[in-house]
Rosetta silent file (secondary structure, phi, psi, omega in degrees, C-alpha in Angstrom):
SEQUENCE: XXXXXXXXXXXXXXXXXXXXXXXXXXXXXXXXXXXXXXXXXXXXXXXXXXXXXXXXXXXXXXXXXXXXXXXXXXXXXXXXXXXXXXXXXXXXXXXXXXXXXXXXXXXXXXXXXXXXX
SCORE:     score description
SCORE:     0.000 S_00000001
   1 L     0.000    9.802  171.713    0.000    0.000    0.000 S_00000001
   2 L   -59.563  -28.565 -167.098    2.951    2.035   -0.441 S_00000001
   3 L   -82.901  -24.521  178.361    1.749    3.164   -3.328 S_00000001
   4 L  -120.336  138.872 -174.257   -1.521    4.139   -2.434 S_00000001
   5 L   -93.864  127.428 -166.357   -2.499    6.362    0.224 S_00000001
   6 H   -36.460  -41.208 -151.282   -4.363    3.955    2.928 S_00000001
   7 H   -78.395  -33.703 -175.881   -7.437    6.250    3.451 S_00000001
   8 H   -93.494    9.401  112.591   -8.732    6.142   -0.234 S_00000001
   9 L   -22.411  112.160 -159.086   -8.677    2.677   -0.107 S_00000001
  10 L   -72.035  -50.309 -158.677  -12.123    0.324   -0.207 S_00000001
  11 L   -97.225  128.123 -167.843   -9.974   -2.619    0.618 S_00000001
  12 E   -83.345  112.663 -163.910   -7.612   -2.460    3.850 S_00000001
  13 L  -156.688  154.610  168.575   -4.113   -4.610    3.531 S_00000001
  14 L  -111.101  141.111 -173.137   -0.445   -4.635    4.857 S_00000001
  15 H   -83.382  -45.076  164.431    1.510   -4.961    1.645 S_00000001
  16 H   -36.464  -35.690  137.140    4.076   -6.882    3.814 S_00000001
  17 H   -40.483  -65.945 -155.951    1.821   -9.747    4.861 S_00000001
  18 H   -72.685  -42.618 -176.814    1.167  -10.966    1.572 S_00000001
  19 H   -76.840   17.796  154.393    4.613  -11.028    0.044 S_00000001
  20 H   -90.970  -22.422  176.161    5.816  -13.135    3.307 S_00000001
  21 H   -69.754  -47.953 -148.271    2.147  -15.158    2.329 S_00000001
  22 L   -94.079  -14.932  177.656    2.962  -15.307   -1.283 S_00000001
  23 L    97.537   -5.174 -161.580    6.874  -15.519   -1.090 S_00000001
  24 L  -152.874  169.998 -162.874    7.251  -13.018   -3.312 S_00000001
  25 L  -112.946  142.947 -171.863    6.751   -9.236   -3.429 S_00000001
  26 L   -53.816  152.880  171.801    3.676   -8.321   -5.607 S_00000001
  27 E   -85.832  135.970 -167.525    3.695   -6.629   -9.185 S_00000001
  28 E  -106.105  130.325 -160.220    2.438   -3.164   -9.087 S_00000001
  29 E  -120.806  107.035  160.923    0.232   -2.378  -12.140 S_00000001
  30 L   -50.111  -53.306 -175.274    0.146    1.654  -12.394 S_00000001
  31 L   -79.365  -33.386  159.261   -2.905    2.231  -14.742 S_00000001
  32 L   -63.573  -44.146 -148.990   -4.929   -0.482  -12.813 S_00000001
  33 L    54.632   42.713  162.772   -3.736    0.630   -9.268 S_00000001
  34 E  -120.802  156.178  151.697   -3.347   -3.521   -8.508 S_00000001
  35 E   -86.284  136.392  127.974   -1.390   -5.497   -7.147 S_00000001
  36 E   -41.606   84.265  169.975   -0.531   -8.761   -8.629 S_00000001
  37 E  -114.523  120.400 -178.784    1.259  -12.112   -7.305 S_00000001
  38 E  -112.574  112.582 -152.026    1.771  -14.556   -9.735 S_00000001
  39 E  -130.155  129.661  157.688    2.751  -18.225   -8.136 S_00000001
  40 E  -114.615  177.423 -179.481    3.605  -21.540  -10.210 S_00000001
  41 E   175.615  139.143  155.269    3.850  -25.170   -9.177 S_00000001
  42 L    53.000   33.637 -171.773    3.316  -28.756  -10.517 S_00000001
  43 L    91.744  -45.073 -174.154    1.504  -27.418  -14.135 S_00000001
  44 E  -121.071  154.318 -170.546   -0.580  -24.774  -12.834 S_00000001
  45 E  -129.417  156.944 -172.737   -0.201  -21.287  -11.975 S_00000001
  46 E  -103.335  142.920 -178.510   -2.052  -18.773   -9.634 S_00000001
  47 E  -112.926   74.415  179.583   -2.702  -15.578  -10.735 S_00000001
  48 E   -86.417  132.345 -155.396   -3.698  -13.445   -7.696 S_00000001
  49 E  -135.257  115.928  156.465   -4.806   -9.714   -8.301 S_00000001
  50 E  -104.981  153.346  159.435   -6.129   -6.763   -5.775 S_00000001
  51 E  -127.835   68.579 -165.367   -7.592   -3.502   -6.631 S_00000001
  52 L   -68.398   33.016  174.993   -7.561   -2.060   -3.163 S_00000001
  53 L   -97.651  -50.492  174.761   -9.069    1.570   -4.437 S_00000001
  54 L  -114.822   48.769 -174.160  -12.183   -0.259   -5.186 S_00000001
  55 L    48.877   19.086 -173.225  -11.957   -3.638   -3.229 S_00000001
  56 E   -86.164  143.752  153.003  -11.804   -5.744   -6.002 S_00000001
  57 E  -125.753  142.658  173.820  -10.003   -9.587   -5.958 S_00000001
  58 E  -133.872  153.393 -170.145   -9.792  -11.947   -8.427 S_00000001
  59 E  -128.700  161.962  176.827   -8.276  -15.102   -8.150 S_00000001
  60 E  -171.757   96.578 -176.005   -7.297  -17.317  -11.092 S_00000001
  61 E   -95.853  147.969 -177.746   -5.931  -20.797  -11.689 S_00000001
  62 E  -138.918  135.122  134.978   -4.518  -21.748  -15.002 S_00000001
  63 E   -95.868  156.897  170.382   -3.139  -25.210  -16.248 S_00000001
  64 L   -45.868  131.937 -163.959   -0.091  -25.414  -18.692 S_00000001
  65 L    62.265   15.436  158.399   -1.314  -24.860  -22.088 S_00000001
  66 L  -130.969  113.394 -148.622   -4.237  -24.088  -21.591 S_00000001
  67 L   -64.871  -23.511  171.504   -4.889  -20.501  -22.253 S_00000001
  68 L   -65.176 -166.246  173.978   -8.243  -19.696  -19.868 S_00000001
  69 L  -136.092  140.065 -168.395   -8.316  -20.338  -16.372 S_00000001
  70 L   -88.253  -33.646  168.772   -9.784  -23.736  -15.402 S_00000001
  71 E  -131.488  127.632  160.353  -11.052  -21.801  -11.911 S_00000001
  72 E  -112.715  163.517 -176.001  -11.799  -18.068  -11.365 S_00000001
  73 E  -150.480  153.417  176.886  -13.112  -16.406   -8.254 S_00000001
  74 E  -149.188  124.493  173.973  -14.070  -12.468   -8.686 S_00000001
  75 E  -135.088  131.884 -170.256  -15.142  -10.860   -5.524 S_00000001
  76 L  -103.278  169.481 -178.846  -16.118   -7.204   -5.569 S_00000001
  77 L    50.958   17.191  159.764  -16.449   -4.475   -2.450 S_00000001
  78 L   -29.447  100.973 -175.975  -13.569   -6.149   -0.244 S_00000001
  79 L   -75.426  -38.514 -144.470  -13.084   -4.410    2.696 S_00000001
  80 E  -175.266  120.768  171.391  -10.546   -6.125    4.992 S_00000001
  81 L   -86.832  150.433  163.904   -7.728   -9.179    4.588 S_00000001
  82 L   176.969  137.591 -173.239   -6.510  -11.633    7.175 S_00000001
  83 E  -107.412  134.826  161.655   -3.905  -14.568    7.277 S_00000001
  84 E  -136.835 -178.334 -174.845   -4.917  -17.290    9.895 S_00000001
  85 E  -134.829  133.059 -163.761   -3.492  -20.957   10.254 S_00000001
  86 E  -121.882  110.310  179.608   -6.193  -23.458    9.915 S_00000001
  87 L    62.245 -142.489  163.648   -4.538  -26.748   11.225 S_00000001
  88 L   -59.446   -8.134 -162.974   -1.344  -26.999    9.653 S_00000001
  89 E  -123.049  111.588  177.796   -2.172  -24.859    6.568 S_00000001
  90 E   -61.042  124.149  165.914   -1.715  -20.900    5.993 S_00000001
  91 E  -124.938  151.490  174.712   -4.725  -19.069    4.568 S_00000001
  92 E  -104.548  126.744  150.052   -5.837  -15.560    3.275 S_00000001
  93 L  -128.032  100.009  147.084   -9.258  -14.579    3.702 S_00000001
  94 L   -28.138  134.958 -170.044  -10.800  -11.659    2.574 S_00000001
  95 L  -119.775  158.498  147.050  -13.965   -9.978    3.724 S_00000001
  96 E  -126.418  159.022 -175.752  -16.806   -7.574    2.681 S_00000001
  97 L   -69.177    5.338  142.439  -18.857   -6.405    5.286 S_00000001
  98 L   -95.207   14.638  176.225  -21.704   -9.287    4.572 S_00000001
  99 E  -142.990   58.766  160.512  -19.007  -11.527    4.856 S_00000001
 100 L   -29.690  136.279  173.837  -16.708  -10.589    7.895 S_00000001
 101 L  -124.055   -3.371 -169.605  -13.437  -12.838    8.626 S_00000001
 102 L   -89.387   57.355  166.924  -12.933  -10.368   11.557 S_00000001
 103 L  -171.683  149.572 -168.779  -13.477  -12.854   14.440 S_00000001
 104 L   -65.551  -26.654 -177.491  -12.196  -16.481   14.680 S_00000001
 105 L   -96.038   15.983  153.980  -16.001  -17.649   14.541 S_00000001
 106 L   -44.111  115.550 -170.347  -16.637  -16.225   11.121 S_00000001
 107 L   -72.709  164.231 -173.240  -17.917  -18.875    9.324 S_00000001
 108 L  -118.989  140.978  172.295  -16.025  -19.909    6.273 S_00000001
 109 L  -110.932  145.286 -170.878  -17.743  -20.296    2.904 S_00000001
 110 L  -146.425  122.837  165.940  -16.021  -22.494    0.037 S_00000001
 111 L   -99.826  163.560 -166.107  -16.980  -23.664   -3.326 S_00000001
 112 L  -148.080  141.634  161.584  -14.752  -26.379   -4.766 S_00000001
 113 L   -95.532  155.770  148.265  -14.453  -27.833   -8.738 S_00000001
 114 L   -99.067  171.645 -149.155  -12.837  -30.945   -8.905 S_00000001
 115 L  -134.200   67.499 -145.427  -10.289  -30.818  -11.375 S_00000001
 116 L  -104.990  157.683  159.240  -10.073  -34.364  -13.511 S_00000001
 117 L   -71.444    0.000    0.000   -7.628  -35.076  -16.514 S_00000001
């Protein structure tokens, strides 16, 4: 959020959390005002994208060679990020204010594809 001054911001984030989530430090897209993190592994790559001026995230998985993304997620009016550890396993969740993550008893909603060959 260096790049952006915090207060005119929809969506609230420490730029520093994510690149210690994502390993890497995000690409900053001027003319969008997003951030970016781009992660591969095993065939497929993640494309993750904020637009914290207006809260937008998108999510995107792509496998190799195939030019679309086999899963998308688009979530608009994002207010507020948070990394918790669910068992063994780090997660980011994002909220909007009809979907709050800001208490541990925020329920979590998940949709799932399977993904066959």
């Amino acid at each position: 959020m260096s790049k952006l001054i915090g207060e005119a911001c929809t969506l609230k984030f420490a730029e520093h959390e994510f690149v210690e989530f994502f390993g890497i430090v995000g690409e900053w897209n001027e003319d969008a005002c997003s951030y970016s993190y781009t992660l591969s592994r095993d065939g497929l790559r993640l494309l993750f994208t904020m637009f914290p001026l207006n809260g937008g995230v998108y999510t995107s998985l792509y496998r190799d060679g195939i030019t679309e993304p086999i899963v998308t997620s688009r979530l608009q009016g994002c207010t507020h990020s948070r990394f918790v550890l669910r068992g063994s396993q780090h997660c980011l969740e994002i909220g909007r204010p009809e979907h709050p993550t800001s208490e541990a008893s925020a329920p979590l909603t998940c949709s799932s594809s399977r993904i066959s060959d």
